[in-house]
C-alpha positions in Angstrom: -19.9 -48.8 48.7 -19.4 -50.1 52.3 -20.8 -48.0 54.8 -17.4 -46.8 56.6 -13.9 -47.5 56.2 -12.1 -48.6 59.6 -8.0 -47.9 59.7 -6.0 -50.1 62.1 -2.7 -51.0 62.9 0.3 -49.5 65.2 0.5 -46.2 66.3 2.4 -44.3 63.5 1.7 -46.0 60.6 -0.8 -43.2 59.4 -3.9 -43.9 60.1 -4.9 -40.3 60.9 -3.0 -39.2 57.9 -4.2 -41.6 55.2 -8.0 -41.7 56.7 -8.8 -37.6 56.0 -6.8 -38.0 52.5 -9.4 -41.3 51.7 -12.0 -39.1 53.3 -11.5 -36.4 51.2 -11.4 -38.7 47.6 -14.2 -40.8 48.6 -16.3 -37.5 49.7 -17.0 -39.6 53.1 -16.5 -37.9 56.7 -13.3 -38.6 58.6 -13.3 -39.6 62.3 -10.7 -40.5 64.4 -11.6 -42.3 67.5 -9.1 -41.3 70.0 -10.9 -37.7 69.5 -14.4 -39.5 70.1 -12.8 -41.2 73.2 -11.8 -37.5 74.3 -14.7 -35.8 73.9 -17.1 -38.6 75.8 -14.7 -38.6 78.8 -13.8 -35.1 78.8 -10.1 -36.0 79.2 -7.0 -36.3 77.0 -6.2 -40.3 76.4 -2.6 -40.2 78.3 -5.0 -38.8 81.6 -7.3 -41.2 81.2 -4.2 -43.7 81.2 -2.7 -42.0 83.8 -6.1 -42.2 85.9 -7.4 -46.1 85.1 -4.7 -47.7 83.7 -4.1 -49.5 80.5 -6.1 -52.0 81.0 -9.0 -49.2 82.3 -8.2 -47.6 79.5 -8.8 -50.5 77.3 -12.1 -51.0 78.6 -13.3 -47.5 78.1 -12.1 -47.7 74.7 -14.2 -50.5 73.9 -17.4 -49.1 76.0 -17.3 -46.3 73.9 -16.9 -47.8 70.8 -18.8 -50.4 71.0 -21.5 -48.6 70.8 -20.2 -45.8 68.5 -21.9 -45.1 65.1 -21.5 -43.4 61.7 -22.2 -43.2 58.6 -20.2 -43.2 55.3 -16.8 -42.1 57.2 -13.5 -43.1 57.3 -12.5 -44.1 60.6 -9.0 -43.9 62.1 -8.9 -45.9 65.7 -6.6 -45.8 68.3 -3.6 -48.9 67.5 -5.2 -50.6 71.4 -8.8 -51.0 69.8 -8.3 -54.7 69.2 -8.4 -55.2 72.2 -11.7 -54.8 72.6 -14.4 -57.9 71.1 -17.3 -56.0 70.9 -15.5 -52.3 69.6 -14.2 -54.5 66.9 -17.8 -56.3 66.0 -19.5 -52.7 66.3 -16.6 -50.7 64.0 -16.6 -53.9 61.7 -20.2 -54.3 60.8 -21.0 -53.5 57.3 -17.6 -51.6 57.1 -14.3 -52.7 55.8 -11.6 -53.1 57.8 -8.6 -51.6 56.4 -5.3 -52.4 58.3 -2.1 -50.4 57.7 0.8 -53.2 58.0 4.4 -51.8 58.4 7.7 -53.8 59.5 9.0 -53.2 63.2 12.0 -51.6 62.1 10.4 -49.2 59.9 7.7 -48.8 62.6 10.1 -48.5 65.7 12.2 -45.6 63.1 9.0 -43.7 62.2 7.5 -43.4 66.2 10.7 -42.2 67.4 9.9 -41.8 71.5 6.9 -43.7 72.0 6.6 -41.9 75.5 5.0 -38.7 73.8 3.0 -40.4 71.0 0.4 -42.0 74.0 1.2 -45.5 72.9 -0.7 -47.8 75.1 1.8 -49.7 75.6 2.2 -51.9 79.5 5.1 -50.7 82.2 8.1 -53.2 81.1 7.2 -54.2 77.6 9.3 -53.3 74.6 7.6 -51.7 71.5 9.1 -54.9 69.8 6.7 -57.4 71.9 3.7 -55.0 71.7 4.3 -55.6 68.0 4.1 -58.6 68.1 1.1 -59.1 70.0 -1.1 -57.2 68.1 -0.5 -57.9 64.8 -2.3 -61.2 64.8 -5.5 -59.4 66.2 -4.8 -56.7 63.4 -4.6 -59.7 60.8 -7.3 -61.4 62.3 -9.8 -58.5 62.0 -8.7 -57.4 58.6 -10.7 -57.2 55.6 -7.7 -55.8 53.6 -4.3 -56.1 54.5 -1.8 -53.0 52.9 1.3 -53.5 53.0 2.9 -49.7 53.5 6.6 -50.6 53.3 8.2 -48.9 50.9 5.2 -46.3 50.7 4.7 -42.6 51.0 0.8 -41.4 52.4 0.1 -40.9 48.5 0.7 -44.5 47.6 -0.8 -46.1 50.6 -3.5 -44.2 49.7 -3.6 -45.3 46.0 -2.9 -49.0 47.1 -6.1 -49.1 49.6 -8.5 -47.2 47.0 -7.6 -50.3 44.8 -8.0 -52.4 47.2 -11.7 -51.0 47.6 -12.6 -51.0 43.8 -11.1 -54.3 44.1 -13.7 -55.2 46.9 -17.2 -54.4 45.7 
């Protein structure tokens, strides 16, 4: 078995959700790293924003995680850690990269306000052309792409532990 599982994708496609589920069946740990961000600055993420900025914020993210580490865990991350090269190259070595794909309209239905979900999202820019520039970085740093459209928790669940089997 890989040594962790790392969830990406949007905000609200159920990373959280679906990583302590696949936790819980592949008897791994689950972390989420918006928590781990938390805890290291001693601040909630929408302060932090509020205090550096996105792109401050992007950075922190990806000073923290880049040098983050665990051990046979399921990993949910924050949909902004693409941003960071060397988050990604730390979360992705000898892990699988799991990324939770769901369309824009499904997406834009399921976050409702984006305001209180702490989407990292710039001042100006529609949820539609955040989409739109992550999902090649999502795609690009996949290891296995699952499509959740059409898909309750249970059956994203059931697709990616496939997906897994599938993999070794």
């Amino acid at each position: 078995m890989h040594k962790n599982i790392i969830l990406i994708g949007m905000p609200g496609v159920g990373k959280s959700t679906v990583g302590v589920i696949l936790a819980k069946l592949l008897g791994y740990s689950f972390v989420d790293t918006d928590l781990v961000i938390q805890k290291k600055e001693k601040k909630l993420l929408k302060d932090i924003i509020a205090e550096k900025g996105i792109d401050g914020f992007i950075e922190t993210e990806n000073r923290i995680l880049s040098s983050f580490s665990a051990d046979n865990s399921v990993i949910a991350t924050g949909g902004s850690v693409v941003y960071g090269k060397e988050a990604m190259a730390n979360l992705s070595d000898e892990s699988v990269v799991v990324y939770l794909k769901l369309d824009y309209n499904k997406l834009r239905y399921r976050l409702g306000n984006i305001k209180n979900r702490g989407v990292v999202i710039r001042k100006g820019q529609s949820l539609n052309a955040l989409y739109k520039e992550r999902v090649p970085l999502y795609e690009k740093y996949a290891d296995i792409v699952i499509d959740e459209n059409g898909c309750n928790i249970e059956k994203t669940v059931n697709k990616i532990m496939a997906e897994l089997q599938n993999s070794l």
